[in-house]
C-alpha positions as CSV (number, residue, x, y, z in Angstrom):
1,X,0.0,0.0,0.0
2,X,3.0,2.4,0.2
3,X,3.9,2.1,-3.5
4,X,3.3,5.0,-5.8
5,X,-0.7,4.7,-7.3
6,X,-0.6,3.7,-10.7
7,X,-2.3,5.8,-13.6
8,X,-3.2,3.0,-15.9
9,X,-6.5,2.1,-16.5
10,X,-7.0,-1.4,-16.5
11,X,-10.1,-4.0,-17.4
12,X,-10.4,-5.9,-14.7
13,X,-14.3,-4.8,-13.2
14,X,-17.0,-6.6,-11.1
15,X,-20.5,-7.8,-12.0
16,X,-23.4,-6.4,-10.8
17,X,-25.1,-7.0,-7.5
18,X,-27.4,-5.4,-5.0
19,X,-25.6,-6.3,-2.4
20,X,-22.1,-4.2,-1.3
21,X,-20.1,-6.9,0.2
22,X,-20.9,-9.1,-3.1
23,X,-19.3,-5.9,-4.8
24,X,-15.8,-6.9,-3.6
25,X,-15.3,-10.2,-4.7
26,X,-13.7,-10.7,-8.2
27,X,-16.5,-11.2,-10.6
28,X,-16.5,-11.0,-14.3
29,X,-17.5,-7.4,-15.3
30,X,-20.4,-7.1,-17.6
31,X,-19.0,-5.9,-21.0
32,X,-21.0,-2.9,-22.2
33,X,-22.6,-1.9,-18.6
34,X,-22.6,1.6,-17.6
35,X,-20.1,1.5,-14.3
36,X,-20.0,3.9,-11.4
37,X,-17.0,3.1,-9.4
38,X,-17.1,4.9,-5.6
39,X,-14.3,5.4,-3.0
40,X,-15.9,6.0,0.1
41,X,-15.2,5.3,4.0
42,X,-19.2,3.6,3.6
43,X,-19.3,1.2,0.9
44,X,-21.8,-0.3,2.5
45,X,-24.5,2.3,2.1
46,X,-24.5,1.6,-1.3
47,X,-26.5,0.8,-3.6
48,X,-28.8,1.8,-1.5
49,X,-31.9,3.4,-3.2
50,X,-30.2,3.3,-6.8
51,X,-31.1,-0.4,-5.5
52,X,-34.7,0.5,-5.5
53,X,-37.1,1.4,-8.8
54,X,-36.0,1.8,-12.4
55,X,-32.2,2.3,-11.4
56,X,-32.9,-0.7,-9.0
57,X,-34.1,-3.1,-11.9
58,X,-31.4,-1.7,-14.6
59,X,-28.8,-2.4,-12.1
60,X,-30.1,-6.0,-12.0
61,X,-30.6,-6.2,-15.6
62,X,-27.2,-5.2,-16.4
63,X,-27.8,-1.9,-17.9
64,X,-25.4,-0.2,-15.2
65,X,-22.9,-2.2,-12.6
66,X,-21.5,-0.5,-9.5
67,X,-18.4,-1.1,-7.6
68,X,-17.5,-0.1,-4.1
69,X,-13.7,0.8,-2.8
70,X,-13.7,0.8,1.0
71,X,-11.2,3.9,1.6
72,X,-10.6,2.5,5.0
73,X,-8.7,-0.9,3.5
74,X,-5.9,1.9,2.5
75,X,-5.6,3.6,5.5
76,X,-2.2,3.6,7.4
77,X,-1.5,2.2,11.2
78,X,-2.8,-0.3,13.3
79,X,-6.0,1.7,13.5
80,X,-6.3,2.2,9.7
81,X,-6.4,5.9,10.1
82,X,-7.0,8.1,6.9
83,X,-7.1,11.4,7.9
84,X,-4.7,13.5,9.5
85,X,-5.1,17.1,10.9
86,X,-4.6,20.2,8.5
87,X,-1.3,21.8,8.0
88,X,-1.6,25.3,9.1
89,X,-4.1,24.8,12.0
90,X,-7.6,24.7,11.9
91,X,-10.7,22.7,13.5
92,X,-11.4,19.4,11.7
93,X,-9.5,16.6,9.8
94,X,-8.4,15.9,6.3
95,X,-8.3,12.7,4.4
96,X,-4.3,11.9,3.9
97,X,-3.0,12.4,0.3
98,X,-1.0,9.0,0.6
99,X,-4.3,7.1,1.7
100,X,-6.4,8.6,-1.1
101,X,-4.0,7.6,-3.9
102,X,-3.5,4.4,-3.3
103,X,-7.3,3.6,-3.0
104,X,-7.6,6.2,-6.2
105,X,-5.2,4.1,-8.1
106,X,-6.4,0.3,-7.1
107,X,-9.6,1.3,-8.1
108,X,-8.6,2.5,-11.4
109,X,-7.0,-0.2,-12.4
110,X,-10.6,-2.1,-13.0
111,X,-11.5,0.7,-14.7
112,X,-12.5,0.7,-18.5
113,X,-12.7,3.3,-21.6
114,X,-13.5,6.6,-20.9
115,X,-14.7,6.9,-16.7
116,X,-14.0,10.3,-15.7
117,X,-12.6,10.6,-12.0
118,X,-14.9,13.4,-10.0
119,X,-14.8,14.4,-6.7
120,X,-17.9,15.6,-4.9
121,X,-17.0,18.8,-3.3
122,X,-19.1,21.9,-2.7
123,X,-16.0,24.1,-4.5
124,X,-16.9,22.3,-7.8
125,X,-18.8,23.0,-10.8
126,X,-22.2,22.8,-10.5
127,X,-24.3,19.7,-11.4
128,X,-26.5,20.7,-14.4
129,X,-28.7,17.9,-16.5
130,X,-26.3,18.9,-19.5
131,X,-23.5,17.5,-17.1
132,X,-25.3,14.4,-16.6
133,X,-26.2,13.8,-20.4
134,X,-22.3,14.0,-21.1
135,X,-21.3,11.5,-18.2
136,X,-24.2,9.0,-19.5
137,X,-22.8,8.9,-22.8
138,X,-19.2,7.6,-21.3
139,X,-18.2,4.2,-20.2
140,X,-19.0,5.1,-16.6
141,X,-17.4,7.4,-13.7
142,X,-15.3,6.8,-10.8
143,X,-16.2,8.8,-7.7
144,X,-14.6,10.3,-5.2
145,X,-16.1,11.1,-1.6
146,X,-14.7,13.0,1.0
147,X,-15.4,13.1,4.1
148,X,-14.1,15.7,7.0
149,X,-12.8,18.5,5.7
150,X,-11.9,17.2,2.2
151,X,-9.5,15.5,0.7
152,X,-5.1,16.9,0.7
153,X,-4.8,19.2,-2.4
154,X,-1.8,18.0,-4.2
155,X,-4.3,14.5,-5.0
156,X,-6.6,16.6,-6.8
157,X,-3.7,18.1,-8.6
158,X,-2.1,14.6,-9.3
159,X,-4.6,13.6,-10.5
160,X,-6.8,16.3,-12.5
161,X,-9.7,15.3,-10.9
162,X,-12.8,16.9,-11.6
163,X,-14.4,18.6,-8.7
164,X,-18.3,18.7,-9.2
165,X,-20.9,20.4,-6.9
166,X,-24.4,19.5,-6.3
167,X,-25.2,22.9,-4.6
168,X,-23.9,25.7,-2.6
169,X,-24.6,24.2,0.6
170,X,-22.3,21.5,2.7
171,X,-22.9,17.7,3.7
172,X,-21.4,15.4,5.8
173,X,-19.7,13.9,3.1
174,X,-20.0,12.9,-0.7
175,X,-22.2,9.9,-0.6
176,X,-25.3,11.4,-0.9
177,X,-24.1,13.7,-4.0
178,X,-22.7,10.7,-5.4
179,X,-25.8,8.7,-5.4
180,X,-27.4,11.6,-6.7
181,X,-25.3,11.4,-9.7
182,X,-25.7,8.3,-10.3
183,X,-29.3,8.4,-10.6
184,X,-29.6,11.2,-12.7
185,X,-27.0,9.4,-15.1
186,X,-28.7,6.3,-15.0
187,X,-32.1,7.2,-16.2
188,X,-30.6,8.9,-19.4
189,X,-29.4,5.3,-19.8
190,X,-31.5,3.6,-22.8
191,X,-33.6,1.2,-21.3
192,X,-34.5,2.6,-18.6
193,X,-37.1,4.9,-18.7
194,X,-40.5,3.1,-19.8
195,X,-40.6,6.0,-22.0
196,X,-37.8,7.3,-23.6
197,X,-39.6,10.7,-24.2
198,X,-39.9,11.3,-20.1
199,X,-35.8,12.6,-20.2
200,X,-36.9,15.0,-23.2
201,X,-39.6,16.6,-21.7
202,X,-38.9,17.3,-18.1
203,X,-37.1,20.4,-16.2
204,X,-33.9,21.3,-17.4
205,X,-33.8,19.5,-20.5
206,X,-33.8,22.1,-23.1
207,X,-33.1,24.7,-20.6
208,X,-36.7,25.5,-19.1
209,X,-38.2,24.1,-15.8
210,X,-40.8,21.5,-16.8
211,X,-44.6,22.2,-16.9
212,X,-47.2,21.6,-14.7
213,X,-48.5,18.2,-14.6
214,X,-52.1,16.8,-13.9
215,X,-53.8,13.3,-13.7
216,X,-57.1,11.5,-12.6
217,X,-59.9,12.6,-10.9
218,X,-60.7,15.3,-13.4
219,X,-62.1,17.1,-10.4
220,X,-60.2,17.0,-7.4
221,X,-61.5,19.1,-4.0
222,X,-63.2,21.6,-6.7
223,X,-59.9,22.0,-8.6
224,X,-60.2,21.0,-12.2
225,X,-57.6,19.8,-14.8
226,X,-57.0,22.9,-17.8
227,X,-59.7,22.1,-20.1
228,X,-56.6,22.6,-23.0
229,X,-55.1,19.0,-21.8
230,X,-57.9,17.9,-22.2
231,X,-59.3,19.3,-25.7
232,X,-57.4,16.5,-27.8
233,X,-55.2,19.1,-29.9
234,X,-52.5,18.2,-29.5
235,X,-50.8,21.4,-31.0
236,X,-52.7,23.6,-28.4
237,X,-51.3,21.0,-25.8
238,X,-48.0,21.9,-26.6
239,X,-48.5,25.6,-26.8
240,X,-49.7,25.6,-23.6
241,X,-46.9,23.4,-22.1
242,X,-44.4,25.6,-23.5
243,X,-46.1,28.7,-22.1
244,X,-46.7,27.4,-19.0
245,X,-42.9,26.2,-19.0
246,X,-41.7,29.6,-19.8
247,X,-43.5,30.8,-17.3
248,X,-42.4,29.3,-14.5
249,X,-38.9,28.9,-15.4
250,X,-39.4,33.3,-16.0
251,X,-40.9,33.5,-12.4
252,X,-38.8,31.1,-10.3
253,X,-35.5,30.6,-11.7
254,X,-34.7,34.0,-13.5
255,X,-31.0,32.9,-13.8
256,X,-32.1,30.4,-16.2
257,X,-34.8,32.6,-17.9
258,X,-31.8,35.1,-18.9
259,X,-29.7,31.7,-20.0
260,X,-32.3,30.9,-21.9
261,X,-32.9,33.7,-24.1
262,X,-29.1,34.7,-24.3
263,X,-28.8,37.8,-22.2
């Protein structure tokens, strides 16, 4: 564990499972499977609920296959410690650059084609649905999460890792934006959705928050469904969705409205 990490890729994987302890034993990787690869100090939370509805049954179909790297098998000492205090001073701990590598490059080495590494941190980019169209369209990712108070500097560096944010506020650690993710990558996944025009027409996909949506009873505690959606033209339908989408996307998220039209 003290030797320098490797940056070769190799094609050594795992099969898919449910189950995180079956994650660790050396299957045979499923050939053309999306793969989401995760460093974290709880492999065990995972799947989780990417175990659960449509990413649930694609993971068990094959479309996707995940693999767990428990950080704590790298760590250094009797006590497996990963983390040291932060040079400088300061409250908190930080996850040890030595520790980090070597679990960075074992589990790169099963790695296959083109898997971005990302890290989850609230310094990175911000996680848009363009973001997760790209990543869906690669071989899969590997994912970084920190815990503490992140993760040494000069392994970011080393490495180029990406650093992505799912919003400007701070967790406990990265599982939870990793997870999320996963799950938005996954359903762009073909084969997943029932319907493959549910990715095209929801929020965010061509840069507008997605309409309102109604359902049975027609009349619900006096409230009635627009009589447009229910008209059967189909051209005023999509007028009014469009409107309605505009609208919305105008009133709450003005960021997006000035996107949108190119100010």
């Amino acid at each position: 564990m003290t030797d320098k990490p490797s940056k070769s890729i190799g094609r050594k994987s795992v099969q898919v499972s449910v189950k995180p302890q079956e994650l660790m034993t050396d299957k045979p990787q499923l050939a053309h499977a999306w793969t989401a690869q995760i460093i974290t100090l709880f492999p065990d939370a995972f799947p989780g609920l990417l175990g659960e509805s449509l990413t649930g049954k694609a993971l068990k179909d094959g479309i996707w296959q995940l693999h767990t790297t428990d950080l704590r098998r790298f760590g250094v000492g009797k006590h497996r410690n990963v983390d040291d205090t932060p040079s400088g001073g300061g409250a908190g701990m930080v996850l040890r650059a030595d520790v980090v590598a070597n679990a960075i490059g074992d589990t790169r080495r099963r790695a296959r084609g083109r898997m971005p590494l990302i890290y989850l941190s609230p310094r990175g980019v911000p996680f848009t649905q363009k973001i997760a169209q790209d990543l869906s369209e690669q071989d899969g990712v590997t994912l970084l999460c920190g815990r503490f108070e992140g993760v040494d500097e000069r392994v970011l560096e080393h490495y180029d890792i990406i650093e992505i944010s799912m919003g400007d506020y701070v967790l406990t650690g990265g599982e939870l934006p990793a997870m999320t993710l996963i799950d938005a990558c996954v359903r762009l996944l073909p084969g997943v959705l029932g319907n493959a025009d549910s990715a095209v027409e929801e929020s965010h996909s061509n840069g507008l928050l997605e309409h309102p949506q109604y359902t049975r009873p027609a009349d619900w505690e006096g409230l009635t469904i627009p009589s447009v959606l229910t008209s059967g033209d189909h051209g005023k339908v999509a007028k009014w969705r469009r409107d309605m989408s505009e609208k919305i996307t105008k009133d709450r998220r003005p960021d997006l409205w000035a996107k949108h039209r190119g100010d």
